[in-house]
C-alpha distance (Angstrom), angle and dihedral (degrees) to the residues before:
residue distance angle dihedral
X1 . . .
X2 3.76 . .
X3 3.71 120.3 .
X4 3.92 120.0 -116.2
X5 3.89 92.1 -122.2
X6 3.44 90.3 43.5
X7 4.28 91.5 65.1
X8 3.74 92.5 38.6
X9 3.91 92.5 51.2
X10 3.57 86.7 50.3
X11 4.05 100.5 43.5
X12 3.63 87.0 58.1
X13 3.80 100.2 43.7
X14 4.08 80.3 49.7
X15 4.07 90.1 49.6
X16 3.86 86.1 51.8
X17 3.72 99.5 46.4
X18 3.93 84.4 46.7
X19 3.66 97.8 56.0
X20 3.73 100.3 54.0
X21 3.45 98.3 73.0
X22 4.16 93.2 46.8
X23 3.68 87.3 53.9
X24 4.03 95.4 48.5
X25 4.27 84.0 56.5
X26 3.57 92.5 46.1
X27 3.32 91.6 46.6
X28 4.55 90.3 43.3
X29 4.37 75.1 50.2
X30 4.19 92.3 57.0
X31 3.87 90.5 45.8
X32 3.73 96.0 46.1
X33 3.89 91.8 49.0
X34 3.91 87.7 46.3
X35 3.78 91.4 59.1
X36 4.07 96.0 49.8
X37 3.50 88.2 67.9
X38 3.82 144.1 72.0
X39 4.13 126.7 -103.1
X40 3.75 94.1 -105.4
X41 3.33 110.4 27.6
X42 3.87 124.7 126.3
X43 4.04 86.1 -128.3
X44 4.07 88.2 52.8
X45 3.94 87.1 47.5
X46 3.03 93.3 50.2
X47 3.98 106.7 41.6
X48 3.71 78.3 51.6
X49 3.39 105.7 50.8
X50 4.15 85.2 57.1
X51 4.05 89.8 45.4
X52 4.03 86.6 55.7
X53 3.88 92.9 45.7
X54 3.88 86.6 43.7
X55 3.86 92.4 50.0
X56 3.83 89.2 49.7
X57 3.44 82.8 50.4
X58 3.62 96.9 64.6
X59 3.55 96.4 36.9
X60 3.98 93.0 61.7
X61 3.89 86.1 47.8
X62 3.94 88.3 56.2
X63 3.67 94.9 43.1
X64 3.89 93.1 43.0
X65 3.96 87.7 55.2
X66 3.56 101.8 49.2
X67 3.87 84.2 48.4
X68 3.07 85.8 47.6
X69 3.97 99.4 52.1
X70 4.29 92.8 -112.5
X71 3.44 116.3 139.3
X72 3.95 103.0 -118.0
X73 3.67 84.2 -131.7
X74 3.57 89.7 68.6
X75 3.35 102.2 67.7
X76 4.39 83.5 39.0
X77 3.63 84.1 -131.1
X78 3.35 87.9 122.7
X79 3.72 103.9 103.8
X80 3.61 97.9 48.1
X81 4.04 105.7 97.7
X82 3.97 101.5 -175.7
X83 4.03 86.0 -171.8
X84 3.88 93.0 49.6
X85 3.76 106.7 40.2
X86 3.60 120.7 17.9
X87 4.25 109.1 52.3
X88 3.77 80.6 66.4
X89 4.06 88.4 68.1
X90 4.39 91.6 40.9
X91 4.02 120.5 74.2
């Protein structure tokens, strides 16, 4: 017999470990759209200012889990590095 707690624990760690990978391919979809358009451009501002909010985005979500005690791996967040490899794609 499986304990209640036991199946909700483990729907939400399965929600988590689900939405990692739809966030990497938005994210892949804000970078591609960045590099269609021109430095300057309202449509680069703006596809830029949503990559920056999206990177924050995922940062909090890594900070949150490790204050959280959640392996970063978990979420398989873990090999985005906002500080590394996305400025290189904003003006």
């Amino acid at each position: 017999m499986t304990d209640k707690n036991s199946l909700v624990d483990q729907k939400y760690k399965w929600y988590i470990y689900d939405l990692g990978p739809i966030i990497k391919e938005y994210l892949e979809k804000l970078i591609q759209e960045s590099k269609k358009y021109n430095k300057g451009t309202a449509d680069k501002s703006f596809i830029d200012g949503q990559l920056l909010s999206f990177i924050w985005f995922i940062e909090m979500l890594k900070q949150q889990a490790e204050a959280f005690g959640i392996d970063i791996k978990e979420l398989r967040l873990d090999d985005v590095n906002a500080e590394k490899d996305i400025p290189s794609y904003i003006d």
